[in-house]
N, C-alpha and C positions, 0 to 999 in steps of 0.2 A: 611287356608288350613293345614297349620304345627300344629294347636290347635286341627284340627278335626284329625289330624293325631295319635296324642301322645293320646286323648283321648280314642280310638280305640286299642294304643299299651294298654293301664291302663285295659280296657275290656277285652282282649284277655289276659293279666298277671291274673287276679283276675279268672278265667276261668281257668288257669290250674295250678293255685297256690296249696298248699297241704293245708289241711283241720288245722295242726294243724301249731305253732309255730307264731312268728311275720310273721307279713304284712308288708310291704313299704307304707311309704305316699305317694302317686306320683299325687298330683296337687300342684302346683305353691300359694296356698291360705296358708291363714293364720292356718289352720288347720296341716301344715308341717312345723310350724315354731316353735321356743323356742329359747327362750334368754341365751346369756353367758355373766355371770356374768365377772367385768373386776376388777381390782385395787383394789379387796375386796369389792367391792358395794362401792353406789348402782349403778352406771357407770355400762351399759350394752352395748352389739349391737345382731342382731338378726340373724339367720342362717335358710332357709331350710334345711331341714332334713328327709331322706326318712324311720332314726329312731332315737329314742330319746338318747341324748346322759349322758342319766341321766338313764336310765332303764336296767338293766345287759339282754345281749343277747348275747347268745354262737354260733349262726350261724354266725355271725361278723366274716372274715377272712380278710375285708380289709376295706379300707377307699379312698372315693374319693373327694377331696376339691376343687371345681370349683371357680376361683376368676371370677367376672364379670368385665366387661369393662366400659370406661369410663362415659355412661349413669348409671352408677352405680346400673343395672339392674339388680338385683341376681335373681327376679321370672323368668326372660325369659332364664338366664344363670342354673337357676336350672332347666328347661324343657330342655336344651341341654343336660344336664348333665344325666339326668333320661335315653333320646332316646339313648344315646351311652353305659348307662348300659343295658340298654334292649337290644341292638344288640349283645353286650358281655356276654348276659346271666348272667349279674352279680349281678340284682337287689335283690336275696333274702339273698347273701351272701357280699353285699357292704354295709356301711353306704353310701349315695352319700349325699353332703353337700354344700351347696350356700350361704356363708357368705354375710349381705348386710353389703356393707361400706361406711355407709349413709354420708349428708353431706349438710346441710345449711349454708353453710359460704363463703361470698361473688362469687357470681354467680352460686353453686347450690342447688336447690329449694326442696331439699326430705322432706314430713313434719316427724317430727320425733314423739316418740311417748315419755311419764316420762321416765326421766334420759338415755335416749339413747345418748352414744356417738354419735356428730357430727364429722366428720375426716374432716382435711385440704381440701381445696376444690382443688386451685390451690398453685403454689409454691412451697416449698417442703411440696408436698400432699400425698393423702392418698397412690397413686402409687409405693413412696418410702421411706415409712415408716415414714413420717411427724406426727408431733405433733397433737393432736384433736386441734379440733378450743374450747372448751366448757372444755380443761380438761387436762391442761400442764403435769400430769403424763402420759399421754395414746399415745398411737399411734399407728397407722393401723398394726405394724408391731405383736403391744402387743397381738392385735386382735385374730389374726392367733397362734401364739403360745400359747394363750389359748386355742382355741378349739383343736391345737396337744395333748396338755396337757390330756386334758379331754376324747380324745378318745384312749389315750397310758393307763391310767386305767386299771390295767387285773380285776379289780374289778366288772366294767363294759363290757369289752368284753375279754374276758380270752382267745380267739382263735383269735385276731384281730394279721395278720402275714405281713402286709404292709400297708402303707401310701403314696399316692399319692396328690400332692399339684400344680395343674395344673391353666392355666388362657390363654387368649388370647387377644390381641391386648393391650388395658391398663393393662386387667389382666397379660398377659404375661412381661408386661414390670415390675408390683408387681412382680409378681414370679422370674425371675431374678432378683431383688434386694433384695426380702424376702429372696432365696436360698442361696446365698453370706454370708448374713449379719445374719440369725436368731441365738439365743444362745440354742436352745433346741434341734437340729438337732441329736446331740450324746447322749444325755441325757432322751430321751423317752424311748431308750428299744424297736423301732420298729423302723423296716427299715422307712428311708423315702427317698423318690424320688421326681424330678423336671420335670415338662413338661412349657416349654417356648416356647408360639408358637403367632407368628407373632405380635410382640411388634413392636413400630416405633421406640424404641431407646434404647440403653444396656448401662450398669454403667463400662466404662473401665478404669482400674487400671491405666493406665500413660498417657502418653499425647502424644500416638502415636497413629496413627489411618490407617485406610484401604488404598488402593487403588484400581485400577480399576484392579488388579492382583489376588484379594481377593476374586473375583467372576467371574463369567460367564460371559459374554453376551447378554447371555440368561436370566439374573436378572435382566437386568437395566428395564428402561420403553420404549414402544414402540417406535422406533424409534432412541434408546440410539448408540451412536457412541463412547467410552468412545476416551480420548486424548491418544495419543501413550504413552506407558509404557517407562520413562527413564528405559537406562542401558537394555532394552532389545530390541534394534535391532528397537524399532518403534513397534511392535506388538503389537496390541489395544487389552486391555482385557486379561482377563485369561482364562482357560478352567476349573479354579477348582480344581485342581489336582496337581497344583505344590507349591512348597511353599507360607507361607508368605511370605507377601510383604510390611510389615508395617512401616510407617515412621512417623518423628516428625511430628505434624500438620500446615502447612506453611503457615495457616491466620489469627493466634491467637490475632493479632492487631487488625483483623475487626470482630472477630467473640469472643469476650473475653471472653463467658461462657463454650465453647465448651467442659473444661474438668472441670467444676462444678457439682457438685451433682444434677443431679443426672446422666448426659452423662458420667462423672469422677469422681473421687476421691477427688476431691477439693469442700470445705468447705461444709460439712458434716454436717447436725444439724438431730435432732429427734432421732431416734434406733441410727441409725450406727456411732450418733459421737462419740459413748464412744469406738469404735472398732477402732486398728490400721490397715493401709493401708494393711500391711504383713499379719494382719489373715484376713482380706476381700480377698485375692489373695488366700491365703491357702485353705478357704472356698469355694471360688467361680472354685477352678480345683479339690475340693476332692469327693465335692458334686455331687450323679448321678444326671446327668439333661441331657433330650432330648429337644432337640432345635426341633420343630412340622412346621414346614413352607410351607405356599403355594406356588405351584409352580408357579400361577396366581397373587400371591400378589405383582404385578408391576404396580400398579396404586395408585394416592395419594387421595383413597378413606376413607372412615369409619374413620375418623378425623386422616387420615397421618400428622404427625408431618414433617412441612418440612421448621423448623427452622434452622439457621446455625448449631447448636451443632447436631442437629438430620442429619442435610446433608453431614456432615464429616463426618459421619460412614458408608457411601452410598448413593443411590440415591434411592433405594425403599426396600419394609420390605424386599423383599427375597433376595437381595445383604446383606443387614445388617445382617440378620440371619448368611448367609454362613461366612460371615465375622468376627461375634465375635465366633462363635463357632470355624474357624482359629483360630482364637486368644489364646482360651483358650485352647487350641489342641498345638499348636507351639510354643506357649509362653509363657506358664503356665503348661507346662507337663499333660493338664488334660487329661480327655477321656469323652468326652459330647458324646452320639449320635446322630446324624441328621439323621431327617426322612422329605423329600420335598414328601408331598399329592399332586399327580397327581388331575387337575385340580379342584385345590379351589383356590377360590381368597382368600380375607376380609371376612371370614364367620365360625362364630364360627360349628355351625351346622355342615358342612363338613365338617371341620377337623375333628373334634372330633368323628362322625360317622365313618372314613372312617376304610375300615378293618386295615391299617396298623398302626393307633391310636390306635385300639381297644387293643392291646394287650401289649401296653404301659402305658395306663390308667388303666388298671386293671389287671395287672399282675398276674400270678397264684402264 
């Protein structure tokens, strides 16, 4: 239904397109794709692309970077990506772009095509910025800040006036470690922004973590009773609005990775080991980034992580959300924005459509 849907939005664009300048790619096939080159060759990986990022185009006023999620599914995340520029009217004036961040290496199966990077599968993987499996200089992280590279070119789009670097669920949990940690954020010469939205787990600088103070209620999972709040009178839960409430983590005997790389800051391999703690803290409160979260996303569906390290930070994605972005608001001086989509669960589609995304993603 959603295939017959977007092919319909593609007819209806091309029908009231203007006669002259570029066009958008806009299917999911290999006719929207082109390679980025990585480490000087011949090391590649491959990106949709609704224009070429090799071909100088002056209508270019901005860029949208959709990371995909754990099925490391860029055609179906680059069709999310398309329908939410089409609702923003942003298709003849966006690049929109779908990096695939393949990966054969132990447990999963993408066949690749000559010299394509393979990225870490699991471990420290492709999500947070891990080593390639095929290619100890490379990393998912390197990925990404090439294609910024290549679309910050005024050579190639001399009016490109924003960058947007968004993802959701594994993608979301990339984009807040990519945000933090990347080296080229200041060094483009074009604004770049953060969309993190509904990730099952965030990179937190020390070794203190949430409580049931830290969110609503109304975040935990059906039927959530949190345990009375010490120091405050018994009162179960918070309401959202009053301070943090963040403390040591009191089970680090039986849960011993909880603040390992990539839940913490401890032991660091791939991009972010050559970065100290202090510029990952710097980085991660200066950097704009919108925390995107479902207001429904209280079930442990679409591969919820619901290991100990990922369960000290909350109980479901949208406790966790409200909760790091606390964090970096009260604790880190930053200023993230949070935006909770009225009823989405787990579903990149509806977030990304809804109107109050829209003008987050593609910013005038």
């Amino acid at each position: 239904m959603l295939g017959k849907m977007l092919k319909l939005i593609v007819l209806v664009f091309f029908a009231l397109a203007p006669a002259s300048g570029a066009t958008p790619c806009l299917t999911a096939t290999s006719a929207c794709t082109e390679w980025v080159t990585l480490g000087g060759g011949p090391s590649r990986s491959m990106i949709y692309r609704t224009y070429s990022l090799d071909v100088r185009n002056e209508q270019i006023t901005r860029a949208f970077v959709m990371i995909h999620g754990t099925n490391r599914d860029a055609d179906n995340y680059y069709r999310n990506a398309l329908a939410s520029a089409f609702l923003a009217n942003a298709l003849e004036d966006t690049v929109v772009i779908a990096p695939r961040i393949a990966s054969n290496d132990r447990g999963c199966q993408d066949v690749l095509a000559p010299n394509e990077v393979s990225y870490s599968c699991g471990g420290d993987s492709w999500r947070s910025g891990g080593t390639a499996s095929n290619n100890d200089k490379l990393t998912s992280f390197d990925f990404i800040d090439e294609v910024l590279r290549k679309l910050a070119r005024k050579e190639i789009f001399p009016n490109l006036k924003h960058i947007v670097v968004a993802g959701h669920s594994a993608g979301g949990q990339f984009v807040n470690r990519y945000e933090m940690a990347n080296q080229v954020h200041e060094k483009l010469g074009v604004p770049v922004s953060y969309i993190v939205a509904n990730p099952s787990s965030y990179a937190y600088p020390d070794n203190t973590r949430p409580t049931a103070a830290d969110w609503p209620v109304t975040a935990g999972p059906p039927g959530y009773v949190p345990a009375p709040a010490a120091g405050r009178g018994g009162r179960r839960g918070g309401s959202g609005s009053e301070g943090a409430v963040f403390r040591g983590f009191g089970d680090g005997r039986n849960c011993t990775t909880y603040d390992q790389w990539p839940y913490g800051f401890e032991h660091r391999s791939g991009y972010t080991a050559k970065l100290s703690d202090e510029q990952l803290k710097k980085q991660l409160a200066s950097r704009p980034t919108t925390y995107l979260l479902g207001e429904e996303d209280i079930l442990p569906l679409g591969g919820f992580d619901g290991s100990c390290p990922a369960m000290a930070q909350g109980p479901t994605r949208l406790a966790r959300g409200l909760a790091f972005s606390k964090y970096v608001t009260e604790k880190l001086g930053g200023h993230p924005e949070v935006v909770v989509i009225p009823e989405c669960g787990h579903n990149a589609r509806c977030m990304y459509t809804d109107e109050k995304a829209l003008p987050i993603a593609f910013p005038k």
